[in-house]
KOLVEXFI-595590 format. One record per residue (C-alpha): residue number from 1; residue in one letter; x negated, y, z negated. Coordinates in steps of 0.25 Angstrom, whole numbers, always signed. Example, Ala and Ser with C-alpha at 12.3 -4.5 7.8 and 13.67 -1.06 7.14 Angstrom:
2
{i: 1	aa: A	c1: -49	c2: -18	c3: -31}
{i: 2	aa: S	c1: -55	c2: -4	c3: -29}
END
This chain:
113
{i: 1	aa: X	c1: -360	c2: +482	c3: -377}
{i: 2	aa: X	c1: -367	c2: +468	c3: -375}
{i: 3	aa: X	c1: -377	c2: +465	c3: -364}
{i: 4	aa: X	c1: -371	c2: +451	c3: -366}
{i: 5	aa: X	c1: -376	c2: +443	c3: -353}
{i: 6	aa: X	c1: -370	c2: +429	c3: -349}
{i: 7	aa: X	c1: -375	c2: +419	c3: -338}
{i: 8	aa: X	c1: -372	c2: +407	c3: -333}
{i: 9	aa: X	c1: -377	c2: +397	c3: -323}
{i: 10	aa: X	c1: -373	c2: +385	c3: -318}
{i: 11	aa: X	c1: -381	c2: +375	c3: -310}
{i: 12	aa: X	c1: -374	c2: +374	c3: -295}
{i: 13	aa: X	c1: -383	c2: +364	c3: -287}
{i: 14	aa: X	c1: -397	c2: +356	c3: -290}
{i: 15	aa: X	c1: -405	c2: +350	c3: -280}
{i: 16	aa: X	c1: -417	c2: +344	c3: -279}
{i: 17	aa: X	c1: -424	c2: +358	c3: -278}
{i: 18	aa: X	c1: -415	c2: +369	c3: -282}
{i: 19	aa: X	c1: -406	c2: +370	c3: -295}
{i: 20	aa: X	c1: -393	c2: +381	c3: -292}
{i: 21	aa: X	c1: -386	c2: +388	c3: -304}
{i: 22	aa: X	c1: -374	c2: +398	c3: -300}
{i: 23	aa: X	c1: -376	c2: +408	c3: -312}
{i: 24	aa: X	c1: -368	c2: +420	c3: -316}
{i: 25	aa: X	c1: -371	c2: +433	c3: -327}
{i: 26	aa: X	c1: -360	c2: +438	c3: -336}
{i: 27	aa: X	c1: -361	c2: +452	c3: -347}
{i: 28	aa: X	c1: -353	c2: +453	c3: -358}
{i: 29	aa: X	c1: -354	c2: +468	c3: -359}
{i: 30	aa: X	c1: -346	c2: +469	c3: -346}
{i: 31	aa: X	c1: -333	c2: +465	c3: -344}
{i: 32	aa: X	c1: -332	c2: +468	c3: -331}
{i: 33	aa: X	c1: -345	c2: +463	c3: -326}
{i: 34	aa: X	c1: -344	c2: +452	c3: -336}
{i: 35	aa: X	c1: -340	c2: +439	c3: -324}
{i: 36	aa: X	c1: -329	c2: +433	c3: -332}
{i: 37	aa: X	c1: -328	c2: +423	c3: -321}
{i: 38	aa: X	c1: -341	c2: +417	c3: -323}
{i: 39	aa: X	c1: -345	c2: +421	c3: -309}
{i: 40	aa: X	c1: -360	c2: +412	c3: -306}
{i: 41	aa: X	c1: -362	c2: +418	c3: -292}
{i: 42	aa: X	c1: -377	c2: +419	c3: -296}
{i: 43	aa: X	c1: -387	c2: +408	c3: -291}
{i: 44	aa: X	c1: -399	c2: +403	c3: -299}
{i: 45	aa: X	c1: -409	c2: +393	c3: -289}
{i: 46	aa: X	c1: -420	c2: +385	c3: -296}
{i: 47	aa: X	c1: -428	c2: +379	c3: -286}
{i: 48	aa: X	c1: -433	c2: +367	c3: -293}
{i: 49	aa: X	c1: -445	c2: +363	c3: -286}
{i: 50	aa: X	c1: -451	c2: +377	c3: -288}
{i: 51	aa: X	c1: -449	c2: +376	c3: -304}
{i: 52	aa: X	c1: -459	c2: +365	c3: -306}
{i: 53	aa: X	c1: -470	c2: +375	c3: -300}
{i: 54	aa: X	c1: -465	c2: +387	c3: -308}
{i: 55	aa: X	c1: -463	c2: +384	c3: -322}
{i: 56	aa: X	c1: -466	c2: +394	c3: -329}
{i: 57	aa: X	c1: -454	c2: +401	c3: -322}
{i: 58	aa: X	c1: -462	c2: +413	c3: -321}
{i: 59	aa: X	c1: -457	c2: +425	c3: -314}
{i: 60	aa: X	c1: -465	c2: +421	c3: -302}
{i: 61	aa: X	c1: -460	c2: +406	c3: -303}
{i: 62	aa: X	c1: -445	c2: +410	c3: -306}
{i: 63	aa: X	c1: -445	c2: +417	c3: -293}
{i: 64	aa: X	c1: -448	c2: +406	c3: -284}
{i: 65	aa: X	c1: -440	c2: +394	c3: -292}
{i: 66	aa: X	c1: -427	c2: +403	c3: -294}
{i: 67	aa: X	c1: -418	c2: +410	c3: -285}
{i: 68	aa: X	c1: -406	c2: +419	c3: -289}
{i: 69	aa: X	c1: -394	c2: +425	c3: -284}
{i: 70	aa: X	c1: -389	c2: +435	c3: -294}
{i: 71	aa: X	c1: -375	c2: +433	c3: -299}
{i: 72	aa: X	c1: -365	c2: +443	c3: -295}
{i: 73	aa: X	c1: -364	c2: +449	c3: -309}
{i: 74	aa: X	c1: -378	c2: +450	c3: -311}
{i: 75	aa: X	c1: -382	c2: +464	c3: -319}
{i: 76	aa: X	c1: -397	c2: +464	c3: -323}
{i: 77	aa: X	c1: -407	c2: +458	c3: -313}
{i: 78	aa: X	c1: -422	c2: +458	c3: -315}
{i: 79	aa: X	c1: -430	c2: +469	c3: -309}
{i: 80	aa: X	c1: -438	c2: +462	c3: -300}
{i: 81	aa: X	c1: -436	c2: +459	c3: -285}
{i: 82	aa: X	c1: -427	c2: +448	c3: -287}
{i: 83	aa: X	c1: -417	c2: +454	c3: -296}
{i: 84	aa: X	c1: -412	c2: +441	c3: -303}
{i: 85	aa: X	c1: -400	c2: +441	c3: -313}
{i: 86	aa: X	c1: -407	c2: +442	c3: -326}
{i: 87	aa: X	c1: -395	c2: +434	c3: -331}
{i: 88	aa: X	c1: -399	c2: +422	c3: -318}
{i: 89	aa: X	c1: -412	c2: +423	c3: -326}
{i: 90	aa: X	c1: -409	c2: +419	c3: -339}
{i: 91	aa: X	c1: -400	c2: +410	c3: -335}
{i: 92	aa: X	c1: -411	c2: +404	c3: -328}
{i: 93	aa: X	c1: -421	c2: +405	c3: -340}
{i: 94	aa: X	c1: -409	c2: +394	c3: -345}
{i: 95	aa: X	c1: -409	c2: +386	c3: -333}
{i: 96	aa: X	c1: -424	c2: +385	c3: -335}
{i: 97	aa: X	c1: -423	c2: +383	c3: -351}
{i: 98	aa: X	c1: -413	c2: +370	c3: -349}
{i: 99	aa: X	c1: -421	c2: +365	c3: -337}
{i: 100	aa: X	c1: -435	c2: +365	c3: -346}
{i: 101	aa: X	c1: -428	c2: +358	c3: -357}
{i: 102	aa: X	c1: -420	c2: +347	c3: -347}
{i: 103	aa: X	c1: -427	c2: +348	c3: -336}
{i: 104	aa: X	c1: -413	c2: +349	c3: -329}
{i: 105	aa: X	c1: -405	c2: +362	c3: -324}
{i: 106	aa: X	c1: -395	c2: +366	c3: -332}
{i: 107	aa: X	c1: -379	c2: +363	c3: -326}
{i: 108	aa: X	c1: -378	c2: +377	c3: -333}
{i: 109	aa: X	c1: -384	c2: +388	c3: -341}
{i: 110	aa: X	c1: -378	c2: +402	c3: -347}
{i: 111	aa: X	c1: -385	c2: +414	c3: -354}
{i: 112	aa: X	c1: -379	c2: +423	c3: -365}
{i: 113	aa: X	c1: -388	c2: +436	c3: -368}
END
């Protein structure tokens, strides 16, 4: 079977200081688990006056510009102790991509791996 993983994140709220995507984490390989409903109970906060003073978006730097709150059907978190959603990460290696490019947050994003 596939290790097929999906994400997708939409931007919830901008303010002057914080950006706030609801995201959510689906897999392919099962049908059970896979969140047909396209469930984004997850939270991704960028806090935007931190991101100037960090960008290199470091592990260090990540870790004070970003809060998470792993979605309900998160499988595979990182093994450190925050624990974040490797799927909320590369979801917000995306965010990051679109915002060096625009210099604008992205209304969404989504990952297929």
């Amino acid at each position: 079977m596939s290790n097929e993983v999906k994400g997708l994140a939409y931007l919830t709220e901008e303010t002057e200081s914080e950006v706030c995507y609801k995201y959510g984490s689906f897999y392919s390989d099962d049908p059970g688990n896979y969140n047909n409903d396209k469930l984004c109970d997850g939270q991704i906060i960028i806090h935007k006056d931190l991101l100037a003073k960090f960008p290199d978006r470091s592990q260090l730097g990540a870790n004070k510009v970003v809060k998470f709150k792993n979605c309900s059907n998160c499988r595979a978190k990182t093994t450190d102790e925050f624990e974040v959603d490797l799927v909320a990460l590369a979801l917000l290696g995306e965010i990051f991509k679109e915002y060096d490019k625009t210099k604008k947050f992205p209304k969404e994003c989504s990952i297929c791996k």
